[in-house]
C-alpha positions as CSV (number, residue, x, y, z in Angstrom):
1,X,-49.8,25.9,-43.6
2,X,-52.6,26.4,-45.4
3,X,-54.9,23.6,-46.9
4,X,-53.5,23.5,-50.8
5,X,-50.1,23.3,-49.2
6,X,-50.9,20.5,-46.8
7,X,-52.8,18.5,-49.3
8,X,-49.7,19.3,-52.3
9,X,-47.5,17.8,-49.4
10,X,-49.9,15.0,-48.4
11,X,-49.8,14.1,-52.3
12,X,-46.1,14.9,-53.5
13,X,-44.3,11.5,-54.6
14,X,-41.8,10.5,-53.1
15,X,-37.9,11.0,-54.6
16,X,-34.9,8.8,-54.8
17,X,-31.4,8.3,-54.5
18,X,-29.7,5.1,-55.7
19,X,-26.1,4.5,-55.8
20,X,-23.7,1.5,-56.9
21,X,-20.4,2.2,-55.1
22,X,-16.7,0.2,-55.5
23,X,-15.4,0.9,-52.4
24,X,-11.6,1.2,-52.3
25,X,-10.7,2.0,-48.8
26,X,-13.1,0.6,-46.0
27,X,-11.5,3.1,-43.6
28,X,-11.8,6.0,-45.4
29,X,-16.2,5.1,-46.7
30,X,-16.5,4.6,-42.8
31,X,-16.3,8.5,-42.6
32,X,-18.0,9.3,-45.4
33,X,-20.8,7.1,-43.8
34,X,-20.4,9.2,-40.6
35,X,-21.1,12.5,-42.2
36,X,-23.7,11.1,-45.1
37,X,-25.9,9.7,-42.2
38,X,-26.9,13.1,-40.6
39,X,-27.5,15.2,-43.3
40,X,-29.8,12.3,-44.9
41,X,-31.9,12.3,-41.7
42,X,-31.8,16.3,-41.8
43,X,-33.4,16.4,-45.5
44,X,-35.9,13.6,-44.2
45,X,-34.5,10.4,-45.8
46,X,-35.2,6.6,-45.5
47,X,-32.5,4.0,-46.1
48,X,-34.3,1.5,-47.9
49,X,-31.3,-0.9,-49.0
50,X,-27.7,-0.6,-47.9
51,X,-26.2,-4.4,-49.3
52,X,-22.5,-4.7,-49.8
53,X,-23.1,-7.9,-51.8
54,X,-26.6,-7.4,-53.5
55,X,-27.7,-10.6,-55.6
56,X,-27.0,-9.3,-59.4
57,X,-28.9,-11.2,-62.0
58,X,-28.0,-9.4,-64.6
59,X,-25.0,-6.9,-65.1
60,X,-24.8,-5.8,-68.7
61,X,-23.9,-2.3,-68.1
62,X,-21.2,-3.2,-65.0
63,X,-21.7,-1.4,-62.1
64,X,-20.9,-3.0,-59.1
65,X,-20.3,-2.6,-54.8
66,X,-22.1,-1.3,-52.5
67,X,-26.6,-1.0,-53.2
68,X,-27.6,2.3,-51.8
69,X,-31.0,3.2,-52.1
70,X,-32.6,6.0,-49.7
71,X,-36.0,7.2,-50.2
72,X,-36.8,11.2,-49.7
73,X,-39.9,12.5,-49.3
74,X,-39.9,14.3,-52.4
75,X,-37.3,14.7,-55.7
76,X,-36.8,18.3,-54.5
77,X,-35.8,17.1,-51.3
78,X,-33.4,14.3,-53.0
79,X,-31.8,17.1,-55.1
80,X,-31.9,19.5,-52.0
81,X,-29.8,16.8,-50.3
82,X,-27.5,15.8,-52.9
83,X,-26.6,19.6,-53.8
84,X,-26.5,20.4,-49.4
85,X,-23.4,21.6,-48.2
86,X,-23.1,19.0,-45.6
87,X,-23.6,16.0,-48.3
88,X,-21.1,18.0,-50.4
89,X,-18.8,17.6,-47.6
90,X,-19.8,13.7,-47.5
91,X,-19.3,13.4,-51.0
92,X,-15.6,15.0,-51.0
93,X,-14.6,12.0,-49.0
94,X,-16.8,9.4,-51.3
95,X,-14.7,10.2,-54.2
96,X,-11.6,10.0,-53.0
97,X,-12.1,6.3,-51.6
98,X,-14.6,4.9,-54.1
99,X,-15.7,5.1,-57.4
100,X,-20.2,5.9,-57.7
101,X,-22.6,5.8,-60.5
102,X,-25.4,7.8,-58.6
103,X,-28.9,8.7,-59.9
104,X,-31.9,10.4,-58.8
105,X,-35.6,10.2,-59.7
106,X,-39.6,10.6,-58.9
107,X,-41.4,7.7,-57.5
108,X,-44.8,6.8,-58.3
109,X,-46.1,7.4,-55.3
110,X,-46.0,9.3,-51.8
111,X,-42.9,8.3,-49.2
112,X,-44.0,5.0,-47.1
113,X,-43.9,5.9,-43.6
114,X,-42.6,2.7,-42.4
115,X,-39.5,2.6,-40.7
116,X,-36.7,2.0,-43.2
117,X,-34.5,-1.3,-42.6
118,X,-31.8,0.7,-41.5
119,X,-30.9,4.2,-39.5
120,X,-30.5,6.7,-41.2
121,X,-27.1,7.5,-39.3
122,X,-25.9,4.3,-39.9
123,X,-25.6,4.3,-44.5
124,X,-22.7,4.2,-45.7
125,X,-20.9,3.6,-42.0
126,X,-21.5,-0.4,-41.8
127,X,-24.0,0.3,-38.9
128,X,-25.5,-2.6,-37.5
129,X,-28.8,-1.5,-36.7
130,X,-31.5,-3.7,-36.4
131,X,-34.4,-3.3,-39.2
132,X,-38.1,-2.7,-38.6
133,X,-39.3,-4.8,-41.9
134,X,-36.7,-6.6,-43.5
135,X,-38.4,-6.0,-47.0
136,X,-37.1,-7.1,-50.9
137,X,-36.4,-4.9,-53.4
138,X,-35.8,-5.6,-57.3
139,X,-33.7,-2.5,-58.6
140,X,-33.0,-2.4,-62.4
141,X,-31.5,0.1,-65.1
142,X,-33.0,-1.1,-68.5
143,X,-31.5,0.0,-71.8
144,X,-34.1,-0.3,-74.5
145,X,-32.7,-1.2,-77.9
146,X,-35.9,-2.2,-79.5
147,X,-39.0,0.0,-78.8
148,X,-41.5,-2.4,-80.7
149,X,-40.0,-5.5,-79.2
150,X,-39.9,-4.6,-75.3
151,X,-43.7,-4.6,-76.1
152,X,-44.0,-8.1,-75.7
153,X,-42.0,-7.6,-72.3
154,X,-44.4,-5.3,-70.9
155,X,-47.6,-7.7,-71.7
156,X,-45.8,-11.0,-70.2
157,X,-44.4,-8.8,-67.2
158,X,-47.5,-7.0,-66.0
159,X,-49.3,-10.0,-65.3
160,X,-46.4,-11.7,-63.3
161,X,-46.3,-8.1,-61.2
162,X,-49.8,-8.2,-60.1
163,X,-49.5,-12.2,-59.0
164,X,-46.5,-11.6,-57.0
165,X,-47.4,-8.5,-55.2
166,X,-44.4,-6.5,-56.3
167,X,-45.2,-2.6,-55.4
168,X,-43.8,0.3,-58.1
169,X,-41.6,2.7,-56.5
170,X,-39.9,4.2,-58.9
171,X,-40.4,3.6,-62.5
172,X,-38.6,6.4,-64.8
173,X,-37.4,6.7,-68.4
174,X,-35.2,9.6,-67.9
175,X,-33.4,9.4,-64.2
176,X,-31.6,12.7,-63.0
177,X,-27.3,10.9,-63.4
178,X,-25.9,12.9,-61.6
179,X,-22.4,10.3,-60.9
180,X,-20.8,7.7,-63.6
181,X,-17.4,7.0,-62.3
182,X,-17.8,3.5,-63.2
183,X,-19.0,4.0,-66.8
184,X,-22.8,5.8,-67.7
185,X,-25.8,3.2,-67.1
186,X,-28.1,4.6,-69.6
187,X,-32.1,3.6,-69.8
188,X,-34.4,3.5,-67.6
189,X,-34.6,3.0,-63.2
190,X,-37.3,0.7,-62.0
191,X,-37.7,-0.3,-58.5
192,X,-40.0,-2.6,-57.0
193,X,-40.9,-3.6,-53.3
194,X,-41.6,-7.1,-52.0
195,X,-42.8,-8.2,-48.6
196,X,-39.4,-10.1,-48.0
197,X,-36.0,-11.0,-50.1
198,X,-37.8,-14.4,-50.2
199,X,-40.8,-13.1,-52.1
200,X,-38.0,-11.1,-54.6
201,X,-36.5,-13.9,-55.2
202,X,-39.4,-16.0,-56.1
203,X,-41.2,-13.4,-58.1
204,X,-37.7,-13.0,-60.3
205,X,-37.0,-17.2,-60.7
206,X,-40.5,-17.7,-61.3
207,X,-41.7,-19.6,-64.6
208,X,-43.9,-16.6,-65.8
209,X,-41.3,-13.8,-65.5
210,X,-38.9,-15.8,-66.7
211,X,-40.5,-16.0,-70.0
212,X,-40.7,-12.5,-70.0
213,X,-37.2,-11.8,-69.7
């Protein structure tokens, strides 16, 4: 590899996959999960959250199920997954027991290389493996009705963001949708990292952001 190439790869940003799934037959998901696990280690994917029963604060747009968020070293390697034969494979048995609003995107910034709170084997399959760093994550699709007044938003939220720590992963106006069986989530994908769910938690009740919401 030559030294452009290792420094293009050193600097690439890391891609995304996130997913809300209803899950219809628990039997049926548990070998989807046995055949999405491998071929997301294979294209060099982190599990980041995997919750059955995330906290929802808000829910305008209706998704619900299953939180799956895996973290790829690149968007080309996200696509490169979710277009692989073996995920294709994977998927054929997603649809038939669930239904999946799935999106991909660019991050902001290179892939961590922190161990992910789950194996990568174990998405999807109801693994129980144990996790490195336990860390919180605040996942949002935003619709934006009014360009001048999210304005105000933005000043009362960036503020908040620095006190509380909260890291950008992913913050992208147009998302690659590549699933809407439960009904198009339009706007934009934020996601942001906290040390803990804790620290989430906090950040999202606090008196500051919630003035800016």
């Amino acid at each position: 590899m030559s030294a452009k190439e290792s420094e293009d790869k050193t600097e690439a940003k890391a891609g995304y996959l996130m997913a809300r799934i209803a899950v219809h037959d628990k039997e049926a998901f548990a070998e989807f999960g046995k055949c999405a696990g491998p071929a997301i280690k294979q294209h060099g994917g982190k599990v980041l959250i995997r919750n059955p029963s995330p906290d929802v604060r808000e829910n305008v747009q209706g998704a619900k199920g299953l939180l799956i968020v895996v973290q790829f070293p690149s968007l080309a390697d996200a696509v490169k997954f979710y277009e692989s034969e073996e995920y294709g494979k994977a998927m054929a048995i997603r649809k038939m027991c669930s239904d999946c609003d799935l999106i991909l995107t660019e991050g902001v910034a290179p892939m961590s290389m922190e161990a992910g709170p789950a194996d990568a084997g174990d998405a999807g399959a109801g693994g129980d493996a144990a996790a490195p760093v336990k860390k919180g994550y605040l996942v949002a699709r935003v619709k934006i009705n009014d360009a001048e007044g999210i304005k105000g938003y933005y000043q009362a939220a960036g503020p908040c963001i620095m006190k509380y720590g909260v890291k950008i992963l992913a913050n992208c106006v147009t998302p690659d949708v590549r699933e809407t069986a439960q009904g198009k989530m339009a706007g934009k994908l934020v996601l942001g990292e906290f040390e803990s769910y804790a620290a989430a938690k906090t950040f999202y009740e606090s008196e500051e952001y919630t003035k800016a919401i």
